[in-house]
C-alpha positions as CSV (number, residue, x, y, z in Angstrom):
1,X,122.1,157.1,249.7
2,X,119.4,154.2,249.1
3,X,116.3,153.1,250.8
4,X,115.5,149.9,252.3
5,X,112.8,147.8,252.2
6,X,112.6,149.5,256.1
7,X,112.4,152.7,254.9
8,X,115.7,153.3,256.5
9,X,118.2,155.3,254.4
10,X,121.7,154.1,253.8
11,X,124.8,156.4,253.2
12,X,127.0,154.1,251.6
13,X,127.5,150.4,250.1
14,X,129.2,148.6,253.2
15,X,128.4,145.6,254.4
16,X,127.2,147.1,257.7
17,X,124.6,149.2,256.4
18,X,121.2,147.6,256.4
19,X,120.5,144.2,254.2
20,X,124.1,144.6,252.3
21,X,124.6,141.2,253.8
22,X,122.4,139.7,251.4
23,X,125.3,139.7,248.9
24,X,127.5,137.7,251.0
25,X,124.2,135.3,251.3
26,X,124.0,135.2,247.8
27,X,127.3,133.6,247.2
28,X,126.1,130.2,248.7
29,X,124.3,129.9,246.3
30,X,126.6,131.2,243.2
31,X,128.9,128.2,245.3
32,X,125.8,125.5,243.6
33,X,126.0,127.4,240.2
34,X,129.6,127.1,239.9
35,X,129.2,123.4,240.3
36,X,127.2,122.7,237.8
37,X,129.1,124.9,235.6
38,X,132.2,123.3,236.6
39,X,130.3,119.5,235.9
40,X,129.4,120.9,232.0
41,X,133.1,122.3,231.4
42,X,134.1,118.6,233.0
43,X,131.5,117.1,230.4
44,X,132.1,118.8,227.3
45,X,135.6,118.3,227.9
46,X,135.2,114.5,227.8
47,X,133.0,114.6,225.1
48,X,135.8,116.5,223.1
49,X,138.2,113.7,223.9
50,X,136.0,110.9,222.1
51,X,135.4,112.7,219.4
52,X,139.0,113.6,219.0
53,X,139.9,109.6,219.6
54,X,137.0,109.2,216.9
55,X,138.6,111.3,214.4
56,X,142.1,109.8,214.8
57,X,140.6,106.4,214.7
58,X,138.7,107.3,211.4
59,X,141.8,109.0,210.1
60,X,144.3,106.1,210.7
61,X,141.7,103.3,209.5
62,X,141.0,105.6,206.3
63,X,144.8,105.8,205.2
64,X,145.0,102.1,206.7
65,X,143.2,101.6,203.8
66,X,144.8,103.5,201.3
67,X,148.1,101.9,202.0
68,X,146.8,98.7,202.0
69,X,145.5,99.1,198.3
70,X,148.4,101.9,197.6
71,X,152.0,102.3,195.4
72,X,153.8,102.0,198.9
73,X,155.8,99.1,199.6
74,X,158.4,97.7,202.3
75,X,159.9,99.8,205.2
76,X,158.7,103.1,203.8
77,X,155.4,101.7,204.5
78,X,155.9,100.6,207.5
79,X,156.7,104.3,208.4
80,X,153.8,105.3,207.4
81,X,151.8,103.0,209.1
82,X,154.0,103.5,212.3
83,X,152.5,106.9,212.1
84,X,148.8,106.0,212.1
85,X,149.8,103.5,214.7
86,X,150.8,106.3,217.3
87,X,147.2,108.0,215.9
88,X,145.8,104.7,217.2
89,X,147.2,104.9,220.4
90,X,147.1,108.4,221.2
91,X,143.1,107.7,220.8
92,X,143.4,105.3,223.3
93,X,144.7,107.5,225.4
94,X,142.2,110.2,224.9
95,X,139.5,107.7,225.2
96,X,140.3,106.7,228.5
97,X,141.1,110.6,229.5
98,X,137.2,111.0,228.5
99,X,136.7,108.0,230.6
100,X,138.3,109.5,233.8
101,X,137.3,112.8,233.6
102,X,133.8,111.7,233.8
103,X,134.4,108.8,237.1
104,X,136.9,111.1,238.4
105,X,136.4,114.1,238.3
106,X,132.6,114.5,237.5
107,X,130.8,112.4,239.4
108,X,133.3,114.0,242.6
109,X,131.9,117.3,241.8
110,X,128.4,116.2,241.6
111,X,129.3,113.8,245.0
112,X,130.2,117.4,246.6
113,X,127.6,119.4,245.6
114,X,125.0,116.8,246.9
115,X,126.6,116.7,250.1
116,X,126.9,120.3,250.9
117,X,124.1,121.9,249.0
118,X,120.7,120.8,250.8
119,X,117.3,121.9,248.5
120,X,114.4,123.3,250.7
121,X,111.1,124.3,248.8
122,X,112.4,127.7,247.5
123,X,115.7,127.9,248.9
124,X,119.0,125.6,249.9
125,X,118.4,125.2,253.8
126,X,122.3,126.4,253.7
127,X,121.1,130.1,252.2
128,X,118.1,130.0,254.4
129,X,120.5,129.7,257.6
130,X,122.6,132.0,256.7
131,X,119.9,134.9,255.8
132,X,118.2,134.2,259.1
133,X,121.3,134.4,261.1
134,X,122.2,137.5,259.5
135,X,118.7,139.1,259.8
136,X,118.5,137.9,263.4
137,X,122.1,139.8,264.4
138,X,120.9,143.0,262.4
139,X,117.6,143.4,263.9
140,X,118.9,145.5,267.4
141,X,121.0,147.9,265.2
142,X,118.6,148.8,262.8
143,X,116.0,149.5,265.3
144,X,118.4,151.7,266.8
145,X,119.4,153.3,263.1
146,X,115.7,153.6,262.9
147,X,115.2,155.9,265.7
148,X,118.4,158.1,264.9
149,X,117.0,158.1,261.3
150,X,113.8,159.9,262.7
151,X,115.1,162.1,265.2
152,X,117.2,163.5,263.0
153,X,114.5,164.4,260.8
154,X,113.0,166.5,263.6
155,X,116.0,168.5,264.4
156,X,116.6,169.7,261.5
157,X,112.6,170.3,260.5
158,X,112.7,172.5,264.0
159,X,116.0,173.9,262.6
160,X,114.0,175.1,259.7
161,X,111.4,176.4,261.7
162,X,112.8,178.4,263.8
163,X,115.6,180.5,261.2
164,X,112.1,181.1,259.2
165,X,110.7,182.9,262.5
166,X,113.8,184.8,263.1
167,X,113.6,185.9,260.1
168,X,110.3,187.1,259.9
169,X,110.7,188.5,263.3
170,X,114.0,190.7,262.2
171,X,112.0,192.3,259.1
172,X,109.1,192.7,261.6
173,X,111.2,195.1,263.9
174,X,112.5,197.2,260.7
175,X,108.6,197.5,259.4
176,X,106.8,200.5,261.0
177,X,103.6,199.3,259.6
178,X,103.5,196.4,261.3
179,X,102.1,196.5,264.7
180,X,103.1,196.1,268.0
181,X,100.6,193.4,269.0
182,X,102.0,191.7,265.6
183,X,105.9,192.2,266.2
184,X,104.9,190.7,269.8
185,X,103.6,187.4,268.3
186,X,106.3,186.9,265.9
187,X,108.7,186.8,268.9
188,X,107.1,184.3,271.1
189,X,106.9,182.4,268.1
190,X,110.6,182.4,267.7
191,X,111.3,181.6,271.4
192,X,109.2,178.7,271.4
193,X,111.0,177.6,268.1
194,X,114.2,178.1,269.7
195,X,112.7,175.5,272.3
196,X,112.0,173.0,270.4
197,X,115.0,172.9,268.3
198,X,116.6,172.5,272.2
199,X,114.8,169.7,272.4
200,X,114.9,167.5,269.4
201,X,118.8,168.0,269.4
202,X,119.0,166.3,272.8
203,X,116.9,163.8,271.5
204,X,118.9,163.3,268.1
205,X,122.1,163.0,270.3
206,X,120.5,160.8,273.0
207,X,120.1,158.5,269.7
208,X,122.8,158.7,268.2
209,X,124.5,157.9,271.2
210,X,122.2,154.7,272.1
211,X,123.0,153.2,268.2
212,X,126.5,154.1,269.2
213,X,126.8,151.9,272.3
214,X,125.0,149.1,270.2
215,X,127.5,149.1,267.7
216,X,130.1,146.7,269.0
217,X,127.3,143.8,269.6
218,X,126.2,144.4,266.3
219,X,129.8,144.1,265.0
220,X,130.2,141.0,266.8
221,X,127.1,139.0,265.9
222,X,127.1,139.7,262.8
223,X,130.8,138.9,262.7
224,X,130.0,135.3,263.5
225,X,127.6,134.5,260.8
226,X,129.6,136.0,258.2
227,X,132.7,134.0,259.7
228,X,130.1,130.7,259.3
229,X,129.6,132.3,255.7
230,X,133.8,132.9,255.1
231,X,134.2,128.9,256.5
232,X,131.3,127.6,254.1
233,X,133.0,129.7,250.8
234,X,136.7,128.1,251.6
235,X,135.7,124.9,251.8
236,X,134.2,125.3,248.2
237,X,137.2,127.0,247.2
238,X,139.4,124.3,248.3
239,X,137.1,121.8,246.9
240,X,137.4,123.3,243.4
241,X,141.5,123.7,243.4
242,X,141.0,119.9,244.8
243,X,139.0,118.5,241.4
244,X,141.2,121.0,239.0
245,X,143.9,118.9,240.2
246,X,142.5,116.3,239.5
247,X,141.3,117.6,235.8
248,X,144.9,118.1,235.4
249,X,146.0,114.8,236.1
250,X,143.9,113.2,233.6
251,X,144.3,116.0,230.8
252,X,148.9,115.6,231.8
253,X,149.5,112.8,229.2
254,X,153.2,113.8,229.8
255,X,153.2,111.7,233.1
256,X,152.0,108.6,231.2
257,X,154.6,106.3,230.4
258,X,152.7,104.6,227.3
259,X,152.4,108.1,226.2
260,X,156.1,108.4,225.8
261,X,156.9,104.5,224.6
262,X,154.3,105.9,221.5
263,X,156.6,108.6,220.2
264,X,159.8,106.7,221.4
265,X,158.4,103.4,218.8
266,X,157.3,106.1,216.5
267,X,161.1,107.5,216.7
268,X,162.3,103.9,215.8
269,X,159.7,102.9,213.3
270,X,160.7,105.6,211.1
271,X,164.3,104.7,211.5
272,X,163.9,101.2,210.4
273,X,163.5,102.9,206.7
274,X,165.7,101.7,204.5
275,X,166.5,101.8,200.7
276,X,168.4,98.9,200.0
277,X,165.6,96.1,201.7
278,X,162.8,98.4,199.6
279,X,164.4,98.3,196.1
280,X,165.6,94.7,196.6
281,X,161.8,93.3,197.7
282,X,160.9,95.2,194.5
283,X,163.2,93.8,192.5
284,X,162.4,90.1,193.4
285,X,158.6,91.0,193.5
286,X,158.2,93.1,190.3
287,X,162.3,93.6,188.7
288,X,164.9,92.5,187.4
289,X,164.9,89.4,189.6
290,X,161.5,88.0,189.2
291,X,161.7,84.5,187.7
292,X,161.2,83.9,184.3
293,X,159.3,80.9,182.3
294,X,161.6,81.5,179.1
295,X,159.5,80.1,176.1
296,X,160.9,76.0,174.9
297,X,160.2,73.9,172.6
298,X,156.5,71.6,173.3
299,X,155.4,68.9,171.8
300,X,151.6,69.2,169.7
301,X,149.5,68.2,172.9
302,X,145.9,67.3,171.5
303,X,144.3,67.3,175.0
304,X,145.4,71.7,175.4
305,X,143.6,72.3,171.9
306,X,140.6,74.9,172.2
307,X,137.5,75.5,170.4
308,X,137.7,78.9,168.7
309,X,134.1,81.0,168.3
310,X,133.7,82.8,165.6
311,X,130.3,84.4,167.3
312,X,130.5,87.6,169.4
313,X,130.0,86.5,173.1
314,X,130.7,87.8,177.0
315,X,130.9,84.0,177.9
316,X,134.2,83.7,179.4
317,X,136.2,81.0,181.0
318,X,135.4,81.8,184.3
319,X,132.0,81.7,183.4
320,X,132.2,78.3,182.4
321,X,133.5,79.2,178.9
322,X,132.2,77.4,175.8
323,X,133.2,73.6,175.6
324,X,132.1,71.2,173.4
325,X,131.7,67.5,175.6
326,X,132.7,64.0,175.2
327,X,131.1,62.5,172.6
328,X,130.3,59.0,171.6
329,X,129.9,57.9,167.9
330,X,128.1,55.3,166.4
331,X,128.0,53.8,163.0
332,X,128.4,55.9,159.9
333,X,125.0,55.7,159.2
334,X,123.8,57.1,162.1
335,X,127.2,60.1,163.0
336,X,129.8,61.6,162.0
337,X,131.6,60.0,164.0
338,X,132.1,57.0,161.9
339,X,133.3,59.2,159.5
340,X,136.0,60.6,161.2
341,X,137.2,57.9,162.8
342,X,137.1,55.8,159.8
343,X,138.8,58.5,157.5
344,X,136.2,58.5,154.9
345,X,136.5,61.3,152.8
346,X,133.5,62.3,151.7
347,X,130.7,63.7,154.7
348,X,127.2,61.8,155.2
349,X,124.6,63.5,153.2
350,X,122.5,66.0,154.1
351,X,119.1,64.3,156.5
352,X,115.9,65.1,154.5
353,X,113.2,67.2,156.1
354,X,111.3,65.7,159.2
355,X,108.8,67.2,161.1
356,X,110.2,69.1,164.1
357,X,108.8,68.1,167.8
358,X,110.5,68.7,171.0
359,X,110.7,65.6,173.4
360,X,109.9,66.2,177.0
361,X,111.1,62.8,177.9
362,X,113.2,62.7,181.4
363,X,116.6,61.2,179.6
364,X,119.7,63.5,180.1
365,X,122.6,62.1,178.2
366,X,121.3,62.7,174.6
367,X,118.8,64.0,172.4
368,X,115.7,62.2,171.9
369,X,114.0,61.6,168.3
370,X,112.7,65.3,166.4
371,X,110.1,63.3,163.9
372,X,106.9,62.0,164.0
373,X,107.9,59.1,162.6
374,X,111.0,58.3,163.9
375,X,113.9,58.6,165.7
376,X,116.2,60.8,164.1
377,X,119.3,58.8,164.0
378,X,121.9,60.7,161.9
379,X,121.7,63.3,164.5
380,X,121.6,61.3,167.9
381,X,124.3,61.9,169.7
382,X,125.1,60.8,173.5
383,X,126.3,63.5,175.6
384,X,128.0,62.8,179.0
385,X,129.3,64.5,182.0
386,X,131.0,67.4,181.2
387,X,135.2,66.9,181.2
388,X,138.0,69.7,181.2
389,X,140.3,68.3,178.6
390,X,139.0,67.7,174.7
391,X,140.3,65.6,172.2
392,X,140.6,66.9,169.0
393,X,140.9,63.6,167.5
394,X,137.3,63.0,167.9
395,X,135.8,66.8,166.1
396,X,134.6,65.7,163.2
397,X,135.0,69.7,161.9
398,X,138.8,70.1,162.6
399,X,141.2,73.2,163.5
400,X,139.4,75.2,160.1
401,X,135.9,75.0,160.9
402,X,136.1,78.6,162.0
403,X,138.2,80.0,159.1
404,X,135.8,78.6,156.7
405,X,133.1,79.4,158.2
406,X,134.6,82.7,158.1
407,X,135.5,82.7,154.4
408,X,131.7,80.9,153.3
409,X,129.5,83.4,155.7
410,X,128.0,79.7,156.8
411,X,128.8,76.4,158.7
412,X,130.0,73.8,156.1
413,X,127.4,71.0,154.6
414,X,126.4,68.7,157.6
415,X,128.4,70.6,160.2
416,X,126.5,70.0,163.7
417,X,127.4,72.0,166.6
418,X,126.8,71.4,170.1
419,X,127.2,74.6,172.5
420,X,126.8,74.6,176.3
421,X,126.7,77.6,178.5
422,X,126.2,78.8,181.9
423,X,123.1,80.5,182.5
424,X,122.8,83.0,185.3
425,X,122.4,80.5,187.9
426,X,125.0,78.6,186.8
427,X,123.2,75.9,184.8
428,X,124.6,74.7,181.6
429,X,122.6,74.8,178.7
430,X,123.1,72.3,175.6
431,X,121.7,73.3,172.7
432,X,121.8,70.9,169.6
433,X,121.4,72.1,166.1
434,X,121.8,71.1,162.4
435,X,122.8,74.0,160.2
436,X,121.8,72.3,157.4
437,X,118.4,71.9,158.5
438,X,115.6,73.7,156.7
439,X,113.7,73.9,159.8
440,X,117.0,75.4,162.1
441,X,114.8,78.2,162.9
442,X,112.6,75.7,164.4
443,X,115.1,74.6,166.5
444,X,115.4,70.7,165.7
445,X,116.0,68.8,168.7
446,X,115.4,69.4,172.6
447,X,117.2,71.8,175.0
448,X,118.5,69.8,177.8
449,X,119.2,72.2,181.4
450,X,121.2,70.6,183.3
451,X,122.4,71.1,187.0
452,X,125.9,70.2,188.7
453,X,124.9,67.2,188.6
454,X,124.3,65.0,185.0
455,X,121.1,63.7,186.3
456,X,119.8,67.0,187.4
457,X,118.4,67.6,184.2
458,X,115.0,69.7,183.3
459,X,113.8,69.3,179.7
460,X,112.1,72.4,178.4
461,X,108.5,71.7,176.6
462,X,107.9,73.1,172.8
463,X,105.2,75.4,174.6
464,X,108.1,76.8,177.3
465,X,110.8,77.3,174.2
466,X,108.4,78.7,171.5
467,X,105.6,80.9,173.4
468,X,108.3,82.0,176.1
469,X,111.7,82.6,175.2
470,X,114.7,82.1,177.9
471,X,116.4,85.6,178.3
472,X,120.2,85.3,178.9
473,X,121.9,86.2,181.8
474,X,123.3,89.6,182.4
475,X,126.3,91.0,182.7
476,X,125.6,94.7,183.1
477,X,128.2,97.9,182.5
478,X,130.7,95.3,182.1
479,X,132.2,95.7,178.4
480,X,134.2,92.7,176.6
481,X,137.3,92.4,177.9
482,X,138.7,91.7,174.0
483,X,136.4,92.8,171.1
484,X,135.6,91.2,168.6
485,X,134.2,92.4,165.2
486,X,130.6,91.9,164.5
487,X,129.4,89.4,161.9
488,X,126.4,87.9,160.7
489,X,125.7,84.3,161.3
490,X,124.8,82.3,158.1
491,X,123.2,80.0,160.2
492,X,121.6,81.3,163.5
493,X,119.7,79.4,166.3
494,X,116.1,80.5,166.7
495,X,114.7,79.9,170.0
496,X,111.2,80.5,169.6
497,X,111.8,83.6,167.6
498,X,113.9,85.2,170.9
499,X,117.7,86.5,170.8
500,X,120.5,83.5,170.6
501,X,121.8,82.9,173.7
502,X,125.6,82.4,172.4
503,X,126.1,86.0,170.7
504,X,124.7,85.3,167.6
505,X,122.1,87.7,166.5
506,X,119.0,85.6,164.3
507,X,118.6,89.1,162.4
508,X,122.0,89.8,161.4
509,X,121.5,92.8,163.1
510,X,124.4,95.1,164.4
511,X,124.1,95.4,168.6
512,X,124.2,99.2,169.6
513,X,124.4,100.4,165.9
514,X,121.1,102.1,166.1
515,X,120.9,105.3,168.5
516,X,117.6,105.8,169.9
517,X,115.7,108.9,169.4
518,X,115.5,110.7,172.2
519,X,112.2,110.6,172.8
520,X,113.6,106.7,172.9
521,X,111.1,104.0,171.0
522,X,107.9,102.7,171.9
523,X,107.5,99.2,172.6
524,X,104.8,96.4,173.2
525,X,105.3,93.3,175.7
526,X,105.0,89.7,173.9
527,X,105.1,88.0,177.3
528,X,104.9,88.5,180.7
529,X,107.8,89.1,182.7
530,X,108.5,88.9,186.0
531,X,111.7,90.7,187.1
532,X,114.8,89.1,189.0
533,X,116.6,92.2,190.3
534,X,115.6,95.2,191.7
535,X,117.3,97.0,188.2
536,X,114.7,95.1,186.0
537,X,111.1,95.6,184.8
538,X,108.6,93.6,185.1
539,X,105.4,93.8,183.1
540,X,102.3,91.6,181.6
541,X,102.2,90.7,177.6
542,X,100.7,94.0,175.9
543,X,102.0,96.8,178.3
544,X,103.4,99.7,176.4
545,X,106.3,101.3,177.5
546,X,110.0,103.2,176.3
547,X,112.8,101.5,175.1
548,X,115.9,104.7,176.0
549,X,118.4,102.4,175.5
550,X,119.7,100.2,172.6
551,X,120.1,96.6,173.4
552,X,123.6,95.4,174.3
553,X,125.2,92.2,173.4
554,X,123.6,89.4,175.9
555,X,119.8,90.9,174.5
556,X,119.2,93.2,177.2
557,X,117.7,97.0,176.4
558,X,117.0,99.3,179.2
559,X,113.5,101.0,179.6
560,X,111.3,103.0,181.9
561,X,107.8,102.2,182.4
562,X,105.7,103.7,184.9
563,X,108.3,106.7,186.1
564,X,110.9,103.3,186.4
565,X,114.1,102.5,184.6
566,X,115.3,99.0,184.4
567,X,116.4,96.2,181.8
568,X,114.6,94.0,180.2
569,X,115.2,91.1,177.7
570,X,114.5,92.4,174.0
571,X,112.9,89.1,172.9
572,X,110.2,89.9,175.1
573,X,108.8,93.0,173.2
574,X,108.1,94.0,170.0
575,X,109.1,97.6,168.0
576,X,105.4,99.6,167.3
C-alpha cells in the first residue's frame, strides 16, 4: 500500500485509488513530446535525403569526369554514363523527397501541435483542465475514504485493547495473590473495552457504508473527465497515423512514374551497347582506317627552311621560337649582304676595334652607331616587322653555319648573328652581336625590346644592361621536351656580365653539373630584386642568403632566405 500526499493509504495501483489519475494527465502532455520527437525523426530524415542526393551528385560528376578524360569510348560509354545518369536523377528525386517531407509533413505536425497544445506559465492550459477536473470529481470520495481510513484505525486499536484486558483479567482469576479489589478492577476494565470496541465497529461500518453509497458518483464523474482525456489521446493518435501516411507517401518512390522511366532508360541505355559501332569508331579514329599522308616527292622549297641552334635552349615554337628577320643589305662595304648577293667569294674583313657605347635613341628598325666616332656601318643592319616565312637566299652563313660551328668550337670569321626571343611577357628581344669583336663581351650594339607592335619599341640604356642584368623568363619543373647535349660557346654574349638569355652559358660552365652541399652555398646579392611571383625572392644588393639548389637552364637557382624558398636569377648574386 502507498501513502498520498493526504495521508490516505492506498491498497493497490488502480486508477480509482487516490491521485492515480495523474498518470492519465500526464499523457497530454507525453502527446506534445511525441510531436516534437515526431518533427526531429521528420527532420533528420530530410536532412538524410540531401545528403544522400549530395553524394550521388558528387559521385556521378566525379566518374563524369573520369570518363570524360578516360580509355572508354562509344556505346560502352554511353553505358556507363547512363548509369550515373539514373544516379543523377534518383538525387532529384530524393531532393525533392527532403523537400516534401519538410512542407508536408513537418510543418503539419508543427501546425497540429500549435493548435491543440496551448502553453500556460507552468503548464499547457489542456493538462491544467484536465488535473482540475479530475481533482474536482475525486474530492467527495476521498473525504469519504478519509473517514473510513480513520475509523478503522479505531476499531481495531479498541480491538487491541480490549483482548490485552481479557487477558490480564483471565491470569488475574488463576493468581491467588492477586487481590480481590485488584481482580474487580481488571474486569470493569474489560467491560468497558468490550464497549468501546461496540462502538467504533458501528462507526467503522456506518463509514464504510457512506464511501459505499458515494461510489457510483464518484465512478461517474470521474468517468467524464477521463472520457474528455480518452477523446483528447485519439485525436492525437489519429493525427499521427494521419502524417505517417503522409511520410509514406513521400519516402514510396515506387508510385512515381519518373521513378520508373529512370530504370526503364537505364534498361535501354545499357542495351544500346554494341561491339561492332565501338570497334569501327575506333578503327576510323585511331585503326586501321585512319587516313594516311603517305610521304611524296617535294620540291626544295626555300621559304620552309629553318634556322638550326646549336645552343641549349627551352625556347620553343610556341614560345615564339627563334627566327632570324627580314633583312635589308646595303653595299659591300657597309654588309654582308652585298656579298652574298653578289657571290663574292671571299668575306669582308674583320671591323677594327671601336669604342663600345649603347645608343638610347628612340629608332626601332636598326641598330644605331657603337663608336664614338662614328657610325658603325659594316654592322648596320635594318630590321623590320617580324615575318613567318625566311628566305634562305638572303643568310649570308648558309645551311653549315651550325656544323662548323660545331666542328671550329666558334662562329666563322665575320659571322654576325641576330637572335630574337620572347621574354616572359611576350616581348621580343633582338640582340645584335659580332663574334669577331674583341669587345663581344661588351656587348657591341643596342638591345632593342620591342612590343606587338614594331613601333612599340623601348631601348635599354648602357646603365640598365651593364649595372642590372635582365633575368630570363621562367619556365619552372618543366624539362626539355628533346635534349640536347651541353657545349661551350666559343663566342658567348655578355650582358653586363649576367647569364645569356638564349642558352648559352658565358662561362662554359655545365648547368646542374655541380650538386650543392647540403648545407647548400652561401651567396651575396649584386642587385636588388624585386620578385614577380609569389615562388620568387626578393632582396636588396648585399643580402646574404642559401643557394639549395643548382641553377637550371634559363639562369634560375632556388634559395631560402629568411625561413622562405623561392627562385631567383643567378646573375644577380655572387658565390662567397
Amino acid at each position: 500500500m502507498s501513502v498520498t500526499d493526504d495521508g490516505i493509504q492506498s491498497g493497490s495501483d488502480s486508477f480509482w485509488e487516490v491521485g492515480k489519475y495523474m498518470r492519465t494527465v500526464k499523457r497530454v502532455d507525453n502527446g506534445f513530446d511525441l510531436c516534437n520527437h515526431m518533427k526531429k525523426l521528420i527532420s533528420e530524415r530530410a536532412e538524410i535525403e540531401k545528403k544522400y542526393s549530395a553524394m550521388l551528385s558528387e559521385w556521378a560528376k566525379k566518374w563524369n569526369t573520369f570518363l570524360d578524360k578516360g580509355p572508354e569510348y562509344g556505346t560502352t560509354q554511353g553505358a556507363w554514363r547512363g548509369v550515373l545518369t539514373e544516379a543523377d536523377h534518383v538525387a532529384d528525386l530524393h531532393t525533392e523527397m527532403a523537400e516534401r517531407l519538410m512542407l508536408e509533413v513537418h510543418m503539419a505536425i508543427k501546425h497540429w501541435q500549435k493548435d491543440n497544445y496551448h502553453k500556460s506559465m507552468m503548464h499547457f492550459k489542456e493538462t491544467k483542465d484536465f488535473e482540475d477536473n479530475f481533482r474536482k470529481a475525486q474530492k467527495p470520495w476521498a473525504k469519504r475514504l478519509t473517514k473510513v481510513m480513520a475509523a478503522k484505525k479505531e476499531y481495531h486499536a479498541a480491538c487491541r485493547t480490549e483482548k490485552s484486558t481479557a487477558n490480564q483479567e483471565n491470569n488475574a482469576r488463576g493468581d491467588t495473590t492477586v487481590s480481590q479489589d485488584q481482580l474487580k478492577k481488571l474486569q470493569d476494565k474489560l467491560r468497558k473495552c468490550q464497549s468501546e470496541v461496540e462502538g467504533t465497529r458501528e462507526k467503522y461500518n456506518a463509514a464504510v457504508n457512506d464511501l459505499n453509497g458515494y461510489n457510483a458518483k464518484y465512478i461517474e464523474d470521474m468517468s467524464e473527465v477521463y472520457t474528455r482525456c480518452q477523446e483528447f489521446e485519439q485525436k492525437r493518435i489519429e493525427f499521427f497515423k494521419k502524417t505517417l501516411f503522409q511520410l509514406h507517401a513521400c519516402l514510396d518512390l515506387s508510385v512515381e512514374s519518373r521513378f520508373s522511366q529512370i530504370y526503364t532508360s537505364l534498361h535501354a541505355t545499357i542495351g544500346n551497347v554494341d561491339y561492332n559501332k565501338d570497334l569501327k569508331w575506333w578503327s576510323a579514329n585511331y585503326g586501321v582506317d585512319m587516313p594516311m599522308h603517305w610521304p611524296t616527292f617535294e620540291e626544295y622549297s626555300p621559304e620552309l627552311q629553318s634556322i638550326s641552334r646549336r645552343g641549349k635552349s627551352n625556347l620553343s615554337s610556341s614560345d615564339g621560337g627563334i627566327m632570324i628577320t627580314s633583312i635589308k643589305h646595303h653595299s659591300r662595304e657597309g654588309s654582308y649582304g652585298s656579298y652574298t648577293n653578289e657571290g663574292s667569294t671571299e668575306p669582308p674583313p674583320p671591323q677594327p676595334p671601336q669604342q663600345i657605347s649603347f645608343n638610347s635613341q628612340t629608332s626601332s628598325n636598326s641598330y644605331a652607331a657603337a663608336s664614338s666616332g662614328g657610325a658603325l656601318s659594316d654592322r648596320d643592319e635594318e630590321v623590320r616587322t617580324e615575318k613567318t616565312g625566311y628566305d634562305s637566299s638572303l643568310n649570308p652563313f648558309g645551311d653549315d653555319d651550325d656544323e662548323d660551328d660545331e666542328e671550329d668550337g666558334a662562329p666563322g670569321q665575320g659571322e654576325e648573328e641576330e637572335e630574337e626571343a620572347p621574354n616572359k611577357s611576350g616581348v621580343s628581344v633582338v640582340v645584335h652581336s659580332d663574334s669577331n669583336s674583341p669587345f663581344k663581351n661588351n656587348l657591341s650594339g643596342s638591345v632593342a625590346i620591342s612590343g606587338s607592335r614594331s613601333s612599340d619599341v623601348h631601348r635599354v640604356s648602357s646603365k640598365e644592361s651593364i649595372d642590372r642584368p635582365v633575368p630570363m623568363p621562367r619556365t619552372k619543373d618543366v624539362p626539355s621536351s628533346t635534349p640536347e647535349p651541353k657545349e661551350q660557346s666559343g663566342s658567348p654574349v655578355n650582358n653586363g656580365g649576367g647569364d645569356n638569355p638564349f642558352g648559352e652559358h658565358d662561362d662554359g660552365e655545365d648547368v646542374g653539373g655541380e650538386e650543392p652541399p647540403s648545407q647548400g652555398w652561401v651567396v651575396r646579392a649584386l642587385y636588388d630584386y624585386i620578385k614577380a611571383e609569389d615562388d620568387e625572392l626578393d632582396f636588396k644588393a648585399g643580402d646574404i642568403f642559401t643557394q639549395i639548389a643548382t641553377e637550371d637552364e634559363m639562369g634560375w637557382c632556388k634559395g631560402q632566405k629568411d625561413g622562405k624558398v623561392g627562385f631567383y636569377p643567378k646573375n644577380y648574386v655572387e658565390r662567397i
